[in-house]
N, C-alpha and C positions, 0 to 999 in steps of 0.2 A: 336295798341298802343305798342310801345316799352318800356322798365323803368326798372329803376333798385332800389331798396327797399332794404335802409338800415335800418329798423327798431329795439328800444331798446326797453328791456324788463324792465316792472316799478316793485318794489317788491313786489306791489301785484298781479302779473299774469296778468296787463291788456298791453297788446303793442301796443307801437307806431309808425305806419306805417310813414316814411322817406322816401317820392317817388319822384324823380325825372324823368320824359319822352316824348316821342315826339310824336306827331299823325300826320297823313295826311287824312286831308280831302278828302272828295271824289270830291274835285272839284280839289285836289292839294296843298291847302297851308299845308304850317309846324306848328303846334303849337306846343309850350313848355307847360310843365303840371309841376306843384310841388302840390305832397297833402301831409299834416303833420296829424295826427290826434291822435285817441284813436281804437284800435281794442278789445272788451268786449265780455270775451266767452258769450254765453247765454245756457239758462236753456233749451234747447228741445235731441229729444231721438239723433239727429247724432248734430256733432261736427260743432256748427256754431260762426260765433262772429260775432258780431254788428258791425259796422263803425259808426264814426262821425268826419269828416273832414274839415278843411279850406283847397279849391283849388285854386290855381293861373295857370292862361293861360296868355299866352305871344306870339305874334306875330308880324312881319316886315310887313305881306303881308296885301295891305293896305285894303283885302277884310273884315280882318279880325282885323284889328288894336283894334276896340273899346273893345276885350276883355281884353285888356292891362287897362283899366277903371275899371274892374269887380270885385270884389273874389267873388269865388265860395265857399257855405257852403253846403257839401255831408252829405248822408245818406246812407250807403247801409248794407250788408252782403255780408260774406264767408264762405261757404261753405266747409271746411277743407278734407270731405271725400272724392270731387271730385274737389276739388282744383281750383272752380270757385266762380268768385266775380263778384257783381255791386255795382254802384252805380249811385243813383240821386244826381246831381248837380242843386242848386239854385242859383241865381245868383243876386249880391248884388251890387249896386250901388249910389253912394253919391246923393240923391235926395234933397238934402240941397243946394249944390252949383247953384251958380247964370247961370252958364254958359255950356254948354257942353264942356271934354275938348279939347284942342289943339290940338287934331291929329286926323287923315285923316277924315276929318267932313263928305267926301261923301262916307264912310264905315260904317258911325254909322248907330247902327237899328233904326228905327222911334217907 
């Protein structure tokens, strides 16, 4: 994943990750990624904070189209001492609506 993270800092020392970036699947497609969220130090002996994000994925490729239907709501940590992060992404989709929607119906997951 590639991105670039312009994140601001709230007056009370929690920050908010501003990420925009791209991935390439391992099969080839491009996905676009944006995560907004809250980054919260936490209480342990080395230097970590908490994540809680809304994700958005966006893609042409029509393997991949249905994630344009999705947000993604993350959970992860970072790790500050060694400057590594994850995150789980859940994936959230209007189960109210009558219909699956209009785009490439033979990419959607079953």
């Amino acid at each position: 994943m590639h991105w670039s993270n312009h994140p601001r800092r709230r007056e009370d020392g929690v920050w908010c990750p501003d990420l925009d970036g791209a991935i390439v699947t391992d099969d080839g497609a491009n996905l676009l990624v944006r995560i907004e969220g809250y980054s919260i130090i936490e209480d342990t002996p080395t230097v970590r904070r908490a994540i809680v994000a809304a994700v958005w994925f966006q893609s042409d490729d029509t393997r991949y189209r249905w994630v344009n239907y999705f947000l993604g709501i993350g959970e992860g940590e970072i790790d500050e001492t060694t400057e590594e992060w994850w995150m789980k992404i859940y994936a959230v989709r209007n189960e109210v609506a009558k219909g699956l929607p209009k785009i490439d119906a033979a990419a959607w997951p079953v």
